[in-house]
MARTOR-167968 format. One record per residue (C-alpha): residue in three letters; x, y, z. Coordinates in steps of 0.25 Angstrom, whole numbers, plus 5000, padded with zeros to 4 digits. Layout:
N
ALAXYZ ...
REM end
This chain:
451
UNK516246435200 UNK515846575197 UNK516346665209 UNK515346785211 UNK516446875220 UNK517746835213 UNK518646955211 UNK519146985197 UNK520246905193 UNK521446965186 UNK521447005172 UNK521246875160 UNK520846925146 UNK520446825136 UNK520946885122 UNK521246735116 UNK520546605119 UNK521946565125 UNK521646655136 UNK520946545143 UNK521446395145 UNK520646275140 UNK520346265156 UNK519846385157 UNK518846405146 UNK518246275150 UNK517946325163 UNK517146445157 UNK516446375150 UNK515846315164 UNK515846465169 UNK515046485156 UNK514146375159 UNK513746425173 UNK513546555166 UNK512546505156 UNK511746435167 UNK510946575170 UNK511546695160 UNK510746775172 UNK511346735185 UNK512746805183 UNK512446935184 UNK513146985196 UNK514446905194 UNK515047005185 UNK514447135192 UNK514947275190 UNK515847225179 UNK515947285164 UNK516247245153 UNK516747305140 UNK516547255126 UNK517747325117 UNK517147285103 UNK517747335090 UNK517247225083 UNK515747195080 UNK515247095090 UNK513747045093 UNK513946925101 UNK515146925107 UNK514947075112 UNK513547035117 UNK513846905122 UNK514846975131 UNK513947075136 UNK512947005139 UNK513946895145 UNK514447035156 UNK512947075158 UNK512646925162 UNK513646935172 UNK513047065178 UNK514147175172 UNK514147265162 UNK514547295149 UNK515147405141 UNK515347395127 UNK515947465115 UNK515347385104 UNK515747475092 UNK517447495090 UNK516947605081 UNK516247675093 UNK517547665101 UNK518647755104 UNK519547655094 UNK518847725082 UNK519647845088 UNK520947765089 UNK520947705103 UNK521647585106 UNK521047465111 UNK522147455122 UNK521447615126 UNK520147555126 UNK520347425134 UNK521147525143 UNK519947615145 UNK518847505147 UNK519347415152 UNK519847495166 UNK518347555173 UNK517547555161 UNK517647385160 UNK518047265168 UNK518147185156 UNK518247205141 UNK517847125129 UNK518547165115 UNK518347145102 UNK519347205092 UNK519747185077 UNK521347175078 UNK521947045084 UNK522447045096 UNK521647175101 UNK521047085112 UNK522647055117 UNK522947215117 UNK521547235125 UNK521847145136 UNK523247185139 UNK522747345139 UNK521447315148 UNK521447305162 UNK520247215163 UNK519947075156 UNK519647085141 UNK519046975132 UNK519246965118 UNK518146985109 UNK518846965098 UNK519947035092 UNK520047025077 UNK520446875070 UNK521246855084 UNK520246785094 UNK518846815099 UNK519046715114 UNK517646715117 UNK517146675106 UNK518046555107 UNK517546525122 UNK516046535119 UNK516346445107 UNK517046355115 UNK515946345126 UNK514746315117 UNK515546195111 UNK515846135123 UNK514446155127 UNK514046095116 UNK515045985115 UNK515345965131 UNK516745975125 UNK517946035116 UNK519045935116 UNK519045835103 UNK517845925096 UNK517845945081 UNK517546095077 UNK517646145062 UNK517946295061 UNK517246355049 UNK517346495040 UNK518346595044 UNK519246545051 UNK520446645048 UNK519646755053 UNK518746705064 UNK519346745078 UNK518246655084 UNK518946545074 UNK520446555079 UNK519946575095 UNK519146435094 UNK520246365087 UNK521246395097 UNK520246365108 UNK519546215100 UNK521246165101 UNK521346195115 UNK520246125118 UNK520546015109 UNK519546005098 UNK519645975084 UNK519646105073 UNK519146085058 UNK519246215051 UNK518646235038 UNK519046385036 UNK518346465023 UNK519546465012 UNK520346575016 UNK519846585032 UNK520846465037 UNK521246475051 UNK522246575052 UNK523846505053 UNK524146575065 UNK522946495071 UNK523346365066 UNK524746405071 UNK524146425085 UNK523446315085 UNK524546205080 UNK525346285090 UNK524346295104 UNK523746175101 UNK524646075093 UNK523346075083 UNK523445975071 UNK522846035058 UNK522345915048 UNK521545915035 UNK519945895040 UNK519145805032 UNK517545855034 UNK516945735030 UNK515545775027 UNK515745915029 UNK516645965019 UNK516546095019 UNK515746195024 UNK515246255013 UNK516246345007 UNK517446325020 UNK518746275016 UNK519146125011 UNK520246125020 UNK519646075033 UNK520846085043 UNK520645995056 UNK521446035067 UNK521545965082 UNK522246005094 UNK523545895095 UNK523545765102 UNK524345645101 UNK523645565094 UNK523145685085 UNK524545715081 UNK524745565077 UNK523545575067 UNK523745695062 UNK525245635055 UNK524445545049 UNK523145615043 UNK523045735035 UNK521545715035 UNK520445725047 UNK518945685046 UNK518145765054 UNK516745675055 UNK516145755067 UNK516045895068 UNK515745935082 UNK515546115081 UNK515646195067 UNK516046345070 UNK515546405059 UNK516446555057 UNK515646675049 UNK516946755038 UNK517646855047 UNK517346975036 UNK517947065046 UNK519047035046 UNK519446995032 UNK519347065018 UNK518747025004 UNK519046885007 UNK517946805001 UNK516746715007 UNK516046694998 UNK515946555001 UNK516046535016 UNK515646425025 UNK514346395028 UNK513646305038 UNK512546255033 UNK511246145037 UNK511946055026 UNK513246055033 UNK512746035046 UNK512145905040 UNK513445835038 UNK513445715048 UNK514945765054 UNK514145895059 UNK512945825066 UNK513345855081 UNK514145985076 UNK513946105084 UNK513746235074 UNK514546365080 UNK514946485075 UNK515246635084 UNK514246705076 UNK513846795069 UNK513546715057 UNK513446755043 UNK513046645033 UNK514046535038 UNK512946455046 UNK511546445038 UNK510446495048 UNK509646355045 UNK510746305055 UNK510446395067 UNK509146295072 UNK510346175070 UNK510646125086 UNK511946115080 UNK512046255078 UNK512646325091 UNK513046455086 UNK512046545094 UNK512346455106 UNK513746505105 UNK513446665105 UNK512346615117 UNK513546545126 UNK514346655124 UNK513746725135 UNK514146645145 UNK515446605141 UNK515746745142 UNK515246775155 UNK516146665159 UNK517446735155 UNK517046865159 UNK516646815172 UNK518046755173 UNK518846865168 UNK518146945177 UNK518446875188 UNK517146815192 UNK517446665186 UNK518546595193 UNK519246485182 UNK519946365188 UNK520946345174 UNK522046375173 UNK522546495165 UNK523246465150 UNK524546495149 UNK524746605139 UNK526046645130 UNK527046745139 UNK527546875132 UNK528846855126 UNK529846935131 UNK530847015125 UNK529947055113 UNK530047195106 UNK528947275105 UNK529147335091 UNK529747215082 UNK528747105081 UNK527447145074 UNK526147055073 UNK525846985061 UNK524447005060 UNK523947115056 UNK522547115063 UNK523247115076 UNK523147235083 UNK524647245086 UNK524547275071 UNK523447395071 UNK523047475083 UNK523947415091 UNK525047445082 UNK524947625093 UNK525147545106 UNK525447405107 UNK526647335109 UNK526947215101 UNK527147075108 UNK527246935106 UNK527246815112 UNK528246695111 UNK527546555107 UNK528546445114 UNK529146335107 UNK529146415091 UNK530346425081 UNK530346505078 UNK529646575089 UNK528446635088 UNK527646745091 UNK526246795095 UNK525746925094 UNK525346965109 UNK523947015105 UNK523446925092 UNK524646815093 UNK524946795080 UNK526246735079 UNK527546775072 UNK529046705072 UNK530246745076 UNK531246715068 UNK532446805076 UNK532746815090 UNK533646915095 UNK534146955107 UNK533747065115 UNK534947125120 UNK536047075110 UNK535047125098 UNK535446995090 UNK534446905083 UNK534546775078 UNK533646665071 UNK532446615081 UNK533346475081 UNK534746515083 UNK535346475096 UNK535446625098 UNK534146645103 UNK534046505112 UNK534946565120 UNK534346715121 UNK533346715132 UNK531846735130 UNK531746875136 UNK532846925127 UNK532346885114 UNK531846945104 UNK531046905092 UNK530846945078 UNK530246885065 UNK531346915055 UNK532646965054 UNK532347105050 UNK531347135061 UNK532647085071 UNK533647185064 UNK532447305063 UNK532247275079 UNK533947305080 UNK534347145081 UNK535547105073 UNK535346975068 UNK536346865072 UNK537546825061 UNK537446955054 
REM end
């Protein structure tokens, strides 16, 4: 139940869809329900509260929506909508501006940023909730939820549901939040990326990793292609015993039913003279094919000329349905970061800093993350240990990209031996210290053992 005189909770951020548990999405979605009931009834649950939107992206809907979410609720809203009208187009740091805004100014901030893993660097500097609003190719959380929440409206349900993924997939934020969140809840993923735009490795990585997700060859049956996407259909399903079985058996699957199509629009923004000349594009003919007769048409807007406009009077068609339940959706979370929505589930259980970790040897490998480019004045580097690698492996605290550890040496006798040398199984965690190659573990002052 919605409790009108809770007190504020302490601080919860959602930067990743992996901020929430499976439980606790699940139970704002029935927060989400009570909320579209009547938009109108709400608007003294969140009174006297602000809140900021930190854009420096463009943004219609997802901006908006979240506005208009905190003015249902009976707060207000301030809002700098243009990064160029900002004090970053004189050098100021996000982490300065979290700092400032989110103290009197705000009592809850929405990002949006270009470099991965700005949203990470935001919630650590603010001292009130923030919610990312996308940040780069990294994630965009709420997208994912409101996604998420119109499926299981439509479908009453998430487990066992086959969902193709179409267009960019490399690029898309929205793409790589929705995978993650599809495996947790145990539905089927058919990609069928534009050549060149496949899911990112480090996705798939996370995925085979998270969710023991088996990737196989997708057979379309009478939908071949989506006129101009990849051949290469890959189907990929959460694990399960008698998946696993099937899987060493075929290398083929047919998909006969097709339950939603989330149709992705070519990130130009965030890519270079790549050629789309021939993109996907969803189309009445298309629709007609008889594996897409209950299929649910979704995409997280704006379009370009992916979906034809003869589809948008199709009841299949549930794209602007999306961008209309993102309202409540997000009046939901905000009411629950903000203290005024109690949740019942349990917290997930998310990866602890590894100790011992210099600041000044490991560097990210992406070069969109933001550790990489403003961050590069002020941030101190970290990672995060995944358990049970070899060799180990490491996620960038703020866009969790992952690099190996090939050395470990020890903190105080300044030695470094190979990541599987019996050596380091006996060197306790809070004294070991990680690098990716030998000349990194000699740069840092480490001699390496045997020479």
């Amino acid at each position: 139940m919605i409790d009108r005189s809770m007190a504020p909770a302490e601080k919860r951020d959602l930067v990743s869809i992996e901020d929430l548990s499976t439980a606790e999405i699940l139970e704002l979605f029935h927060h989400a329900d009570e909320f579209r009931a009547n938009l109108h009834a709400w608007s003294d649950l969140c009174r006297g509260a602000i809140m900021a939107t930190l854009f420096f992206e463009p943004s219609t809907r997802t901006r908006l929506s979240f506005e208009s979410a905190m003015l249902r609720l009976g707060g207000g809203v301030i809002s700098a909508a243009d990064g160029d009208a900002t004090s970053r187009a004189k050098g100021e740091s996000l982490a300065d501006t979290v700092r400032v805004v989110g103290g009197s100014y705000a009592d809850i901030l929405v990002v949006r940023h270009p470099e991965d893993g700005a949203a990470r660097v935001a919630a650590r500097y603010a001292t009130v909730p923030v919610i990312n609003g996308g940040d780069g190719a990294h994630e965009h959380p709420t997208q994912t939820l409101c996604d998420l929440y119109t499926l299981w409206k439509e479908k009453g349900r998430l487990e066992g549901l086959e969902v193709v993924l179409c267009g960019d997939l490399r690029y898309s934020r929205t793409i790589h939040s929705f995978c993650y969140a599809l495996a947790r809840f145990g539905a089927n993923i058919v990609t069928m990326p534009y050549p060149g735009f496949e899911l990112p490795d480090y996705v798939m990585q996370r995925l085979q990793r998270d969710y023991g997700v088996q990737t196989a060859v997708a057979a379309m049956g009478d939908l071949p292609g989506l006129a101009g996407s990849s051949n290469a259909a890959a189907y990929l399903t959460a694990s399960k015993p008698h998946q696993l079985a099937l899987f060493t058996k075929l290398t083929n699957v047919e998909v006969n039913r097709i339950d939603a199509i989330y149709m992705t629009r070519a990130q130009r923004e965030r890519h270079e003279g790549e050629d789309t000349a021939n993109y996907p594009r969803l189309t009445r003919s298309t629709m007609g094919a008889a594996s897409t007769k209950d299929a649910r048409v979704m995409h997280p807007l704006p379009r370009v000329d992916e979906i034809d406009y003869d589809l948008d009077d199709d009841p299949r068609s549930i794209y602007f349905r999306q961008a209309e339940l993102g309202v409540p959706m997000r009046m939901a979370l905000m009411a629950y970061l903000l203290g005024k929505v109690q949740l019942r589930a349990s917290r997930p259980e998310l990866l602890s800093i590894m100790p011992g970790m210099p600041s000044d040897v490991l560097r990210c490998r992406n070069e969109r993350c933001i550790t990489n480019n403003e961050g590069v004045r002020y941030l101190k580097r970290d990672f995060r240990l995944r358990a049970d690698s070899a060799p180990p492996k490491l996620a960038c605290g703020y866009c969790e990209r992952e690099i190996e550890a090939r050395f470990v040496g020890h903190a105080q006798s300044r030695v470094a031996h190979r990541y599987n040398a019996a050596e380091v199984r006996r060197t306790k965690a809070e004294n070991r210290v990680y690098f990716e190659s030998e000349a990194q573990a000699q740069a840092a002052g480490f001699t390496l053992a045997g020479s």
